[in-house]
Kinemage of the C-alpha trace (Angstrom):
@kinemage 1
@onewidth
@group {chain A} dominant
@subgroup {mainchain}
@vectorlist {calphas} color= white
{ca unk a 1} P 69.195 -5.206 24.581
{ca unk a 2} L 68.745 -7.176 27.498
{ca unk a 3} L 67.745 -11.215 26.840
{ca unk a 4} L 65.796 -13.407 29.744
{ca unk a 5} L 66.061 -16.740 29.719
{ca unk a 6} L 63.329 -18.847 28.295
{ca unk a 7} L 60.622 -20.165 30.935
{ca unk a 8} L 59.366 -23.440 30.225
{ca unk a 9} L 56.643 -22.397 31.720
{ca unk a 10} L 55.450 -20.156 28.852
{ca unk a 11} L 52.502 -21.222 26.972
{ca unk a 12} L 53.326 -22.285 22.905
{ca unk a 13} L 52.253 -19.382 20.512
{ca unk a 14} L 52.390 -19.645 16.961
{ca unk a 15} L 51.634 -15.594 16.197
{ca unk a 16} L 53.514 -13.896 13.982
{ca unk a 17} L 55.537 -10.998 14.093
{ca unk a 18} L 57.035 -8.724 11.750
{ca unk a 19} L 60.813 -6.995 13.055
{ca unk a 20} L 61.829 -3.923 10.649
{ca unk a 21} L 65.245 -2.494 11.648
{ca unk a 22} L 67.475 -1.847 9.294
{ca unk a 23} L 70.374 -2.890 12.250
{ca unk a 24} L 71.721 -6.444 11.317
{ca unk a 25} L 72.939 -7.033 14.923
{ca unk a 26} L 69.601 -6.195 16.752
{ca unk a 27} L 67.360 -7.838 14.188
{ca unk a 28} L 69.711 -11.287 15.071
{ca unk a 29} L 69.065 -10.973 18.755
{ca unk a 30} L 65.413 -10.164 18.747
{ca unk a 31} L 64.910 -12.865 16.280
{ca unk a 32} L 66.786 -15.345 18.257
{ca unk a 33} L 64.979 -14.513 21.886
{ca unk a 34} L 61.314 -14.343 19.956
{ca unk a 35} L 61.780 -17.570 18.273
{ca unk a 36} L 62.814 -19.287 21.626
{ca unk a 37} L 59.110 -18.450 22.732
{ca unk a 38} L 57.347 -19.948 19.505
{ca unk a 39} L 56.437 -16.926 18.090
{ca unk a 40} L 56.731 -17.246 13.324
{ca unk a 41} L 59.144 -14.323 12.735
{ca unk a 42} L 59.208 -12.268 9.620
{ca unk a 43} L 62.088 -9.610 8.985
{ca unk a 44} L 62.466 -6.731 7.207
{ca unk a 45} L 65.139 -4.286 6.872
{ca unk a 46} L 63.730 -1.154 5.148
{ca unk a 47} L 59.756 0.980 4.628
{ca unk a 48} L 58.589 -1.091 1.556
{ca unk a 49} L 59.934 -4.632 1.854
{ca unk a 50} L 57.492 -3.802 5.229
{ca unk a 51} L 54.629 -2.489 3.100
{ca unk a 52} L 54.865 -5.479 1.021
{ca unk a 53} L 55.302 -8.397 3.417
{ca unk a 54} L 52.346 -7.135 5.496
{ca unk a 55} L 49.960 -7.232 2.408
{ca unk a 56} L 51.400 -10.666 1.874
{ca unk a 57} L 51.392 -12.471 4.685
{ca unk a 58} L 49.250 -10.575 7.176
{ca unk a 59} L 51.591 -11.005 10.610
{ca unk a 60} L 49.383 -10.326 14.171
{ca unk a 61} L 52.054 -7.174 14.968
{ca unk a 62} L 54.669 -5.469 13.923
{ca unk a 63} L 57.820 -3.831 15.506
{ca unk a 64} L 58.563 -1.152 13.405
{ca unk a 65} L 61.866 1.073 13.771
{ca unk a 66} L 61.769 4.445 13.458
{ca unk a 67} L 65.080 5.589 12.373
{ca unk a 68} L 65.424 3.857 8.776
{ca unk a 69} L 66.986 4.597 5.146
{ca unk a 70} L 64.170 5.340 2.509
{ca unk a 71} L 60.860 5.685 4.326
{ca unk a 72} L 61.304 6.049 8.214
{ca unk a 73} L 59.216 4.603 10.268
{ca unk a 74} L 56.425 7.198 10.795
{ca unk a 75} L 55.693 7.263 7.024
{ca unk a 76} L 55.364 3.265 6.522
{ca unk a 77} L 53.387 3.214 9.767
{ca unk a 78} L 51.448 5.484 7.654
{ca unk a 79} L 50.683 3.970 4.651
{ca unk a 80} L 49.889 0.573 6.280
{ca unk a 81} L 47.271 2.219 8.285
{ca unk a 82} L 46.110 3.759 4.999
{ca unk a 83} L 46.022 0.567 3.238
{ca unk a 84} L 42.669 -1.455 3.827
{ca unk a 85} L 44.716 -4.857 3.659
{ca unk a 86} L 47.533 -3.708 6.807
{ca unk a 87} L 45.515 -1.244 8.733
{ca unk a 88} L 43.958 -3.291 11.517
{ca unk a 89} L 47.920 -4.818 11.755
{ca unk a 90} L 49.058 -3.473 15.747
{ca unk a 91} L 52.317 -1.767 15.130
{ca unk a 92} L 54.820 -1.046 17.957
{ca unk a 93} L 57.891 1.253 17.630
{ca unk a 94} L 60.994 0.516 18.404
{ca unk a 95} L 63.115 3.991 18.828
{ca unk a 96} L 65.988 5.900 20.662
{ca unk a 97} L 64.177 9.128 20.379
{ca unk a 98} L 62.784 9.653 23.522
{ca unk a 99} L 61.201 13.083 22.447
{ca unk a 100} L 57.370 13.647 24.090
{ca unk a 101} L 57.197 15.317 20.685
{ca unk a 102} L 57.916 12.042 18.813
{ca unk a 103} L 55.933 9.539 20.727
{ca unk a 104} L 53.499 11.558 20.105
{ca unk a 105} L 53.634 11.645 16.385
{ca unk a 106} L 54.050 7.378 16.529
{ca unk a 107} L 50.428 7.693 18.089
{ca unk a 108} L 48.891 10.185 15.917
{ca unk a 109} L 50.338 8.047 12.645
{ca unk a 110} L 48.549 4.807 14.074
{ca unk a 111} L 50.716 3.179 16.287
{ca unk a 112} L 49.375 1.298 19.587
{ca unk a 113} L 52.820 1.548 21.384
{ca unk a 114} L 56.525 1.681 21.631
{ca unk a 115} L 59.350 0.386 23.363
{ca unk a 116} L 62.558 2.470 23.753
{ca unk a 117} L 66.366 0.958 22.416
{ca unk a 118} L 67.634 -0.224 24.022
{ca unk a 119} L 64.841 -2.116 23.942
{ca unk a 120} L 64.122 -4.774 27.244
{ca unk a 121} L 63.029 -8.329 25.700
{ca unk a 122} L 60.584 -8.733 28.688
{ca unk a 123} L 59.265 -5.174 27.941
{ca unk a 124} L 59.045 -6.349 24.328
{ca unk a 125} L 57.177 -9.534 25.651
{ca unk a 126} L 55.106 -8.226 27.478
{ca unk a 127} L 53.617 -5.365 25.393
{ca unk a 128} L 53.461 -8.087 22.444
{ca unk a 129} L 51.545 -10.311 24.157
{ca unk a 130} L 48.619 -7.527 25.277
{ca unk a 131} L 47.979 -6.440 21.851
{ca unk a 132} L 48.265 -9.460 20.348
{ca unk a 133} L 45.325 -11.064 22.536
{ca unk a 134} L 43.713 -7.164 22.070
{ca unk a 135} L 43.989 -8.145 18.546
{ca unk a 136} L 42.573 -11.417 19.147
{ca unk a 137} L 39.581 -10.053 20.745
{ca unk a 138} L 38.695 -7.948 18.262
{ca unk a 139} L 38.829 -10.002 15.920
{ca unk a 140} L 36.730 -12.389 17.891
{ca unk a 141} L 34.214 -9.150 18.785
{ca unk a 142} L 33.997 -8.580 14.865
{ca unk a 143} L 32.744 -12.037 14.093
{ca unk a 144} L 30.346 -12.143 16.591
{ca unk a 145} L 29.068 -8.702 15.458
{ca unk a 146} L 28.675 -9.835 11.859
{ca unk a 147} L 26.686 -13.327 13.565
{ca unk a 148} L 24.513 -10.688 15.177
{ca unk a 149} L 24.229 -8.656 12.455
{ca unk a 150} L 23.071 -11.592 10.429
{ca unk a 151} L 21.103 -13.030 12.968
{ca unk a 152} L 19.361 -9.243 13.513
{ca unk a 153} L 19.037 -9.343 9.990
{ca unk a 154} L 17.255 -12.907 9.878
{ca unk a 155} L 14.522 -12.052 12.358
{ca unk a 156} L 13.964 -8.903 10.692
{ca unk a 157} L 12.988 -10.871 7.925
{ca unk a 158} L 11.220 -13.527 9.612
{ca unk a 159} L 9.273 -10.844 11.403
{ca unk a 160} L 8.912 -9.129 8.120
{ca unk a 161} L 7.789 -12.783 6.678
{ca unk a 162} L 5.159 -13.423 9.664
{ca unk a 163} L 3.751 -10.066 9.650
{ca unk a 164} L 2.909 -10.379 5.964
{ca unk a 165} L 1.617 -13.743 6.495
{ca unk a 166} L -0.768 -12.795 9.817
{ca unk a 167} L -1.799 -9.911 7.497
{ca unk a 168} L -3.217 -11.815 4.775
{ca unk a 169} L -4.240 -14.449 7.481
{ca unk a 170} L -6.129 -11.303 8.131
{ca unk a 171} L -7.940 -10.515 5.160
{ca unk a 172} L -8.232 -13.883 4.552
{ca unk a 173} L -10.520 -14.107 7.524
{ca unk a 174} L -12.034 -11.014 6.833
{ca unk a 175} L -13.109 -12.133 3.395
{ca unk a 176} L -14.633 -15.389 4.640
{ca unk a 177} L -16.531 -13.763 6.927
{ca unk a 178} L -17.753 -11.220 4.686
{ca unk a 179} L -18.899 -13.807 2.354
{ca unk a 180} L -20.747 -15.786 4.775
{ca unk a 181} L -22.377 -13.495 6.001
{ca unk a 182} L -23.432 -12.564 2.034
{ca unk a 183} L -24.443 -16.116 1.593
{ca unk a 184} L -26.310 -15.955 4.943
{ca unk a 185} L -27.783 -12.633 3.498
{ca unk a 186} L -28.650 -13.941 0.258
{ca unk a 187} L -30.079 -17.013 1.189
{ca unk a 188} L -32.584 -14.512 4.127
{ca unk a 189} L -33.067 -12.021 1.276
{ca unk a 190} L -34.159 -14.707 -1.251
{ca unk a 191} L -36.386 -15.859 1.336
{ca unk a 192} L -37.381 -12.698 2.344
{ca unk a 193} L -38.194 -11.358 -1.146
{ca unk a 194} L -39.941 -14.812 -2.438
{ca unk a 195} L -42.391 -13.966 0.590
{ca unk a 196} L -43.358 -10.566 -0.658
{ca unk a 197} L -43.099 -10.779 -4.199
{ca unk a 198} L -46.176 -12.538 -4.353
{ca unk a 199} L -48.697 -10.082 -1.648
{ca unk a 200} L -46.741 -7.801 -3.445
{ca unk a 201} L -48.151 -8.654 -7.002
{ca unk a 202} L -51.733 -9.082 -5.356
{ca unk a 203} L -51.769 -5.684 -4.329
{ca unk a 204} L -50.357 -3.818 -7.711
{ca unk a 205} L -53.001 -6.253 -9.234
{ca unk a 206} L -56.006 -5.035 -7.173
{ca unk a 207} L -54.557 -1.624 -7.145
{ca unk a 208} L -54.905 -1.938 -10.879
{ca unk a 209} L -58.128 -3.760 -11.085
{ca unk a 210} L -59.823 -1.020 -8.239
{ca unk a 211} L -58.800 1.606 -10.124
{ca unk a 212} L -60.415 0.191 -13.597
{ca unk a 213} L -63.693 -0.136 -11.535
{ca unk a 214} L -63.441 3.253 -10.430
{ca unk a 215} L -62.900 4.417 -13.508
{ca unk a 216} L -66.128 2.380 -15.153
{ca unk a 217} L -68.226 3.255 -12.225
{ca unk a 218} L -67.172 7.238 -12.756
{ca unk a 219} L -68.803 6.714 -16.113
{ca unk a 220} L -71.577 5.045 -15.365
{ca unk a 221} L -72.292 7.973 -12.524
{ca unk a 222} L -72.079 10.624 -15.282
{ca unk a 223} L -74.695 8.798 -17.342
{ca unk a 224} L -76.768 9.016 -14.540
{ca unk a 225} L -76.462 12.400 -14.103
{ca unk a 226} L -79.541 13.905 -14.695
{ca unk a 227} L -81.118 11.840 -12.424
{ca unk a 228} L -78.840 12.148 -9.030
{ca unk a 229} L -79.275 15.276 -7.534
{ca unk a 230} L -76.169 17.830 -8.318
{ca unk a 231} L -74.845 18.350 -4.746
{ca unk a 232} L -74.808 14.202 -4.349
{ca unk a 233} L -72.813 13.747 -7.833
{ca unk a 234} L -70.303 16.045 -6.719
{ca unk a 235} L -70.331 14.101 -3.426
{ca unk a 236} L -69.832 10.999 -5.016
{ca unk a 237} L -67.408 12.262 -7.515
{ca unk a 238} L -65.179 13.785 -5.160
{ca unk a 239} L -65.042 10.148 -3.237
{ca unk a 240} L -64.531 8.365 -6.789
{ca unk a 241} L -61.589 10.795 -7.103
{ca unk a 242} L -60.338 10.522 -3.626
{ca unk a 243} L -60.433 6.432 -3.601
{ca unk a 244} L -58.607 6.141 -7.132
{ca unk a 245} L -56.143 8.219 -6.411
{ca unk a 246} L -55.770 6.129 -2.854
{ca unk a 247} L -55.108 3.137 -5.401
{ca unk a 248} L -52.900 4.724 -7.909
{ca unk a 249} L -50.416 6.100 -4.421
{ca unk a 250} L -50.870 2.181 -3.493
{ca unk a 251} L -49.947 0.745 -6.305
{ca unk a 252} L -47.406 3.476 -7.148
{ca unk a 253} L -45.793 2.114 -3.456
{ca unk a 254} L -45.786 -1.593 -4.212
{ca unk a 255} L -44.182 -0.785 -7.606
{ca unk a 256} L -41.369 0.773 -5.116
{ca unk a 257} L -41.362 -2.058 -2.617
{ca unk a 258} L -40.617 -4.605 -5.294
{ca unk a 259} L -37.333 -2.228 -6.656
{ca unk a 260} L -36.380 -2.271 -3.418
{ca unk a 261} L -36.807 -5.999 -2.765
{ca unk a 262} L -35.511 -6.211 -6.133
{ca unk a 263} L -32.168 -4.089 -5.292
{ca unk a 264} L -31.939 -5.817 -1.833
{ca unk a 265} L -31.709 -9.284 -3.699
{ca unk a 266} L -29.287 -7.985 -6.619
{ca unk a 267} L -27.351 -6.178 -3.487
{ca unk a 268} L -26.611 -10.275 -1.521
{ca unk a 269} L -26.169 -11.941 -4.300
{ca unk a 270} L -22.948 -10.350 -5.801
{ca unk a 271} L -20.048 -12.631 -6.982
{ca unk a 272} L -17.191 -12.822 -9.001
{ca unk a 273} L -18.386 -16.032 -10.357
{ca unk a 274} L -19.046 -14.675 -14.015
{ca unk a 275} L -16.426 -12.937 -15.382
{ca unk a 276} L -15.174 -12.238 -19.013
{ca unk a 277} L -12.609 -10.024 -20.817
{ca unk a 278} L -14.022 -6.586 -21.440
{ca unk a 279} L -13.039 -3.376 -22.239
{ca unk a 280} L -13.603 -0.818 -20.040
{ca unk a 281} L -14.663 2.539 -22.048
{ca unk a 282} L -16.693 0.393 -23.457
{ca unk a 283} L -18.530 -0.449 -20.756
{ca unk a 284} L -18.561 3.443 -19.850
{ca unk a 285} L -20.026 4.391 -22.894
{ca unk a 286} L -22.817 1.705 -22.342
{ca unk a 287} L -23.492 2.826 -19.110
{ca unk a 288} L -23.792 6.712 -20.251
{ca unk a 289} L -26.154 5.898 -22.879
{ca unk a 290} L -28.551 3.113 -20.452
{ca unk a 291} L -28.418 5.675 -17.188
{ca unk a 292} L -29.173 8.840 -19.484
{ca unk a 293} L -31.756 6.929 -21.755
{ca unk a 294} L -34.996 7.871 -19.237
{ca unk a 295} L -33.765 11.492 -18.969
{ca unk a 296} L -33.426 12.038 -22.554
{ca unk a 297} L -36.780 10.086 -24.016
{ca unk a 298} L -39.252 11.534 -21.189
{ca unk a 299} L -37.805 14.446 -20.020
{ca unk a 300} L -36.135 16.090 -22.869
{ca unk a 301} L -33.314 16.793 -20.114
{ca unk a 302} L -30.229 18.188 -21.875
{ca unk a 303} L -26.751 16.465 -20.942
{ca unk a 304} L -23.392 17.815 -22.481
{ca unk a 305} L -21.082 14.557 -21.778
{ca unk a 306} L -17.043 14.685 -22.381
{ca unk a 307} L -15.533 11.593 -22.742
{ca unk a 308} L -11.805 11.607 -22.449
{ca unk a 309} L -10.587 7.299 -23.098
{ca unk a 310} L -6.725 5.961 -22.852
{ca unk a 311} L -6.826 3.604 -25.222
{ca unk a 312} L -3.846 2.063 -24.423
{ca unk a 313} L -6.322 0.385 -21.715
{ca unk a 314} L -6.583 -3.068 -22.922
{ca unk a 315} L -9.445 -5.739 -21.888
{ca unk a 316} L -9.529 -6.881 -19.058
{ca unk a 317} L -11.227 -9.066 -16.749
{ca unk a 318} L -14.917 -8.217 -14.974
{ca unk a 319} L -18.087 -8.916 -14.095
{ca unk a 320} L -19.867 -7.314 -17.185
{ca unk a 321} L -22.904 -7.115 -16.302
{ca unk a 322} L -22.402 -6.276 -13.060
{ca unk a 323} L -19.967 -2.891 -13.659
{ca unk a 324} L -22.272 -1.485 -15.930
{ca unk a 325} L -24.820 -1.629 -13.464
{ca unk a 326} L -22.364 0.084 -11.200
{ca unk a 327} L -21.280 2.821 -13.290
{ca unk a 328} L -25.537 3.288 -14.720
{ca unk a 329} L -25.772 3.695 -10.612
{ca unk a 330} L -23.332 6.396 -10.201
{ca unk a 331} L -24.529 8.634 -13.917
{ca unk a 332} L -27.825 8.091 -12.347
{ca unk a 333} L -26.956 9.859 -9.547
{ca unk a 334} L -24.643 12.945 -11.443
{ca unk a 335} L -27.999 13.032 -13.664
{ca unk a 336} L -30.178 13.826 -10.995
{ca unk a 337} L -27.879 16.445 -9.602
{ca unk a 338} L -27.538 18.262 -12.673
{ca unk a 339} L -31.173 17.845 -13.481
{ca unk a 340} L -31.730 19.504 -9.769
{ca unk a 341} L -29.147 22.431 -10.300
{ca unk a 342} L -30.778 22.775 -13.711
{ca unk a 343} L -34.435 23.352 -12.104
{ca unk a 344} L -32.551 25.848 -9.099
{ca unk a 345} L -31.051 27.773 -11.830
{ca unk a 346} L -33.832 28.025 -14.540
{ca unk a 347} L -36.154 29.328 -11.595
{ca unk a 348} L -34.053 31.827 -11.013
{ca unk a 349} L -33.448 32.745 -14.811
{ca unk a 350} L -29.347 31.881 -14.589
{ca unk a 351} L -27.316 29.949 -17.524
{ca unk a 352} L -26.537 26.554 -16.662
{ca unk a 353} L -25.219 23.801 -18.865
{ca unk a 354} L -25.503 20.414 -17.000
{ca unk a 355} L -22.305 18.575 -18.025
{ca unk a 356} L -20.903 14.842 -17.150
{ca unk a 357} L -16.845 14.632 -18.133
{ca unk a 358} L -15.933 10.841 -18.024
{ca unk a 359} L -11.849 10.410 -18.309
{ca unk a 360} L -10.113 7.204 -17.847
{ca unk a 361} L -5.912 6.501 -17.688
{ca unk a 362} L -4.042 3.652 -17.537
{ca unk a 363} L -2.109 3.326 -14.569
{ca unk a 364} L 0.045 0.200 -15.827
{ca unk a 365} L -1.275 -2.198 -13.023
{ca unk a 366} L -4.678 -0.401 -12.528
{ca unk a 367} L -7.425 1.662 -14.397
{ca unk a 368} L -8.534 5.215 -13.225
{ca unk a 369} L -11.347 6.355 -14.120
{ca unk a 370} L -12.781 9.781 -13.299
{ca unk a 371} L -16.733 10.699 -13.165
{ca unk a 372} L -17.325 14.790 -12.996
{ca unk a 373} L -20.244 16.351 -13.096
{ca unk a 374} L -21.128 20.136 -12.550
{ca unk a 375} L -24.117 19.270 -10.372
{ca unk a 376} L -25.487 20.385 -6.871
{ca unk a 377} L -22.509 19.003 -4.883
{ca unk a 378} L -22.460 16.710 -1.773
{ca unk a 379} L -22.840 17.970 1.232
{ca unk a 380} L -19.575 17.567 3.044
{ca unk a 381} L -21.275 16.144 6.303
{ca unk a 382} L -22.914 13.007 4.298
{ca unk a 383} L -19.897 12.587 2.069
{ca unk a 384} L -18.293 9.655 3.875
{ca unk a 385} L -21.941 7.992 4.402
{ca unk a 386} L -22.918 7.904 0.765
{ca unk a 387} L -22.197 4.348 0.266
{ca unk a 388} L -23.744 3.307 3.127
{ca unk a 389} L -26.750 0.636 2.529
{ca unk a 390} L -30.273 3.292 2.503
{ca unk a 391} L -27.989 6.529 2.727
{ca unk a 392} L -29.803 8.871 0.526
{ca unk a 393} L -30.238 12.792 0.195
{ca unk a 394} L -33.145 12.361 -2.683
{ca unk a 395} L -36.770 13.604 -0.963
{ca unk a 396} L -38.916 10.418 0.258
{ca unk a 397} L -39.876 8.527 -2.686
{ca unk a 398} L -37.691 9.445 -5.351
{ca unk a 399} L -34.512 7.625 -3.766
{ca unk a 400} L -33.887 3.924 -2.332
{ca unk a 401} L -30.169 4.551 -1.474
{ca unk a 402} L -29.202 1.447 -2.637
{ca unk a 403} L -27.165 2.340 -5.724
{ca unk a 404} L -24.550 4.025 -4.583
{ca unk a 405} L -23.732 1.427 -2.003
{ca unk a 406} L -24.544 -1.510 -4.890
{ca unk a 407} L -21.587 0.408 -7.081
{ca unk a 408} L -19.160 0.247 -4.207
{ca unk a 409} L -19.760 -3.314 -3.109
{ca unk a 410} L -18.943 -3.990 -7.158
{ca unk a 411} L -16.011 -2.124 -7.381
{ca unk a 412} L -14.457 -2.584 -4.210
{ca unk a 413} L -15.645 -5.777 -2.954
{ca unk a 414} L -16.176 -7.612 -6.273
{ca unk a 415} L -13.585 -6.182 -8.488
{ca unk a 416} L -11.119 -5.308 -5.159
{ca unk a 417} L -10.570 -1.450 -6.569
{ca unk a 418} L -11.240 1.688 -4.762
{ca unk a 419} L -13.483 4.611 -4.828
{ca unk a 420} L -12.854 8.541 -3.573
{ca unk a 421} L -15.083 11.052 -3.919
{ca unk a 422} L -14.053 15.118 -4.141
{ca unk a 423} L -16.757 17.563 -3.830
{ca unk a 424} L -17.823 21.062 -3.398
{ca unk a 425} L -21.777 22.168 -2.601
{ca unk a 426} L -23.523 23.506 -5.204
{ca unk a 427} L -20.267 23.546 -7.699
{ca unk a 428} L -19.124 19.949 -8.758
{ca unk a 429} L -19.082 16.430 -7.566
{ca unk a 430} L -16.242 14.034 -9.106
{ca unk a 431} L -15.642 10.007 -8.612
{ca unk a 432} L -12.193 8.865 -8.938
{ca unk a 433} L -12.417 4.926 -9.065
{ca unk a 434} L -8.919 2.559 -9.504
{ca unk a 435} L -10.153 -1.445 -11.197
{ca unk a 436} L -6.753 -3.136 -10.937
{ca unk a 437} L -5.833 -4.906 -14.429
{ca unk a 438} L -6.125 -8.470 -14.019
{ca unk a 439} L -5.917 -10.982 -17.018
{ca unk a 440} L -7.331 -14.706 -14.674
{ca unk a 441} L -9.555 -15.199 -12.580
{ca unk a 442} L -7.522 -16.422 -10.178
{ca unk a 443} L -5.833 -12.857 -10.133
{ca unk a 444} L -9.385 -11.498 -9.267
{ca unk a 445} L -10.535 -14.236 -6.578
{ca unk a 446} L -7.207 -14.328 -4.534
């Protein structure tokens, strides 16, 4: 071993190092030069006094021999590279072998280097100092990976954060809107409605009253038949006939307008103002019996309705008053399908047995409930249209197309659920509506 004198020169170091050589005389002179340039120096003279100070007291490198009793040095470079505690520790060799063959198998056990013996304390010095300040910036290039990871990590989270909060800022906007333009809409349709309702309720009542007199006066003509000549009677007659029906289309029309004024006004005004626990099947079952109640009493029309409740589904909080005028919308509608399929089929002399299933589930933080019905279908180019305000596939006169679009704004607007509709022409037709389950009002408003 050859020893250089100490510069002065030479920057103070406090790293330590590990020696392992089980050669007393060596391990005296190495320790002697190292100290002289401030390095701490820990010795070792065998594999697992090694194993165990590195755990211990974690030195910045170690100069491992090769050529020891017990465990040589390949198999305790080994295990401290397998050992989670030791295996970032830079180990150089210190060996006689020379071999290409064993250099090679220092390297491939974990070993950054190795100096041959005898070893050349400037050598040594020289290849200590590089991996020691390669150690020193990794270990510097690890911290600031885990800062950036952290930081990375904090902006995902604040962008996470502000993205949530622009998208409620969102809906928040969206809702205000919506419901000024509702109070806007009320406020117009109130006025709106307030001005017809009452030219409205002149002309039913003149409709009415002309028709009376048309009435009296076709009496009073038939008294006087024998003395009106027989062609002029059936003149006048035909023009008696002719003007009351005139009054009964007129007042048959106004009777419409007001619905529709009517349906217009109910339409603006919907809130979430009056709310109270319910339970929902029993609200379907209320609905069934009010929609079908016209059908049944005038009609005769036969229904065959399946009812399938979760009872699990508890009360919860709606707008009473207002859902079962949603769901009487939407039987109305499977009612009049069915009682159209029934009229295709019976003129055509085929079986048909016009059926309404109504299922509900419990979802845990929503309801589903399902509406079926065996009707005439929807056509699959007005499907997404059918809750549009006036959308209607009912001839003129027989349809406002209102309801459907009333139901929706209740469920989803009022009551923040959802409605999908699945359908095949001329087969089926089937509802599938979500309520979520709230329990405050403040759950429903937010």
């Amino acid at each position: 071993m050859s020893i250089v004198e100490n510069d002065s020169t030479t920057e103070t170091v406090n790293n330590t190092i590990l020696i392992v050589d089980d050669n007393p005389i060596n391990m005296k002179l190495a320790v002697s030069v190292l100290e002289s340039y401030n390095f701490n120096i820990l010795v070792s003279l065998n594999g697992n006094n090694c194993l165990k100070q590195a755990r211990e007291n974690s030195p910045d490198i170690i100069l491992l021999d090769v050529l020891m009793p017990g465990i040589d040095g390949f198999e305790t470079c080994k295990r401290l590279k397998a050992d989670p505690e030791t295996k970032d520790i830079p180990v150089i060799f210190m060996t006689a072998l020379s071999d290409t063959e064993d250099k090679i198998t220092g390297f491939e056990v974990g070993a950054v280097d190795y100096v041959t013996k005898p070893i050349k304390i400037d050598e040594v010095l020289a290849r200590v100092k590089v991996h020691i300040q390669l150690r020193e910036l990794t270990k510097k290039l690890k911290k600031k990976n885990i800062l950036l990871q952290e930081e990375i990590q904090q902006r995902i989270i604040a962008e996470a954060k502000l993205k949530k909060t622009l998208q409620e800022l969102q809906v928040a906007q969206k809702e205000i809107v919506s419901k000024e333009k509702l109070a806007y809409l009320g406020t117009l349709t109130s006025g709106i409605a307030h001005e017809l309702c009452n030219p409205l309720n002149f002309v039913q009542n003149f409709a009415q009253l002309s028709s009376e007199l048309l009435d009296e006066f076709l009496e009073d003509l038939t008294l006087e038949i024998n003395k009106i000549e027989a062609e002029k009677f059936d003149d006048f007659t035909e023009i008696i006939n002719e003007l009351k029906h005139n009054t009964d289309g007129i007042y048959q029309h106004s009777k419409r307008a007001e619905k529709i004024i009517r349906m217009m006004v109910k339409h603006a005004r919907l809130d979430s103002s009056q709310l109270q626990s319910s339970n929902l099947n029993n609200i379907l079952t209320q609905s069934l019996q009010f929609a079908g109640q016209s059908l049944w009493e005038k009609d005769k029309f036969p229904i065959k309705i399946n009812t399938n409740y979760d009872n699990s589904i508890g009360k919860v909080l709606v707008s009473y008053s207002d859902l079962i005028q949603a769901f009487i919308n939407m039987f109305d509608n499977s009612y009049y399908a069915l009682k159209t399929k029934l009229e295709q089929q019976e003129s055509t002399n085929q079986d048909f047995t016009p059926t309404v299933s109504v299922q509900t589930c419990n979802l845990g933080e929503k309801v589903e409930i399902r509406i079926y019905d065996n009707g005439i279908g929807i056509n699959s180019k007005i499907r997404d249209k059918i809750f549009d305000p006036f959308q209607t596939t009912k001839p003129p006169g027989e349809g406002i197309g209102l309801g459907l679009s009333l139901s929706y704004e209740i469920i989803v607007g009022q009551h923040h659920g959802s409605i999908e509709v699945e359908s095949k022409l001329e087969e089926y037709s089937e509802f599938i509506i979500e309520i979520p389950v709230t329990k405050n009002i403040d759950e429903v408003r937010s």
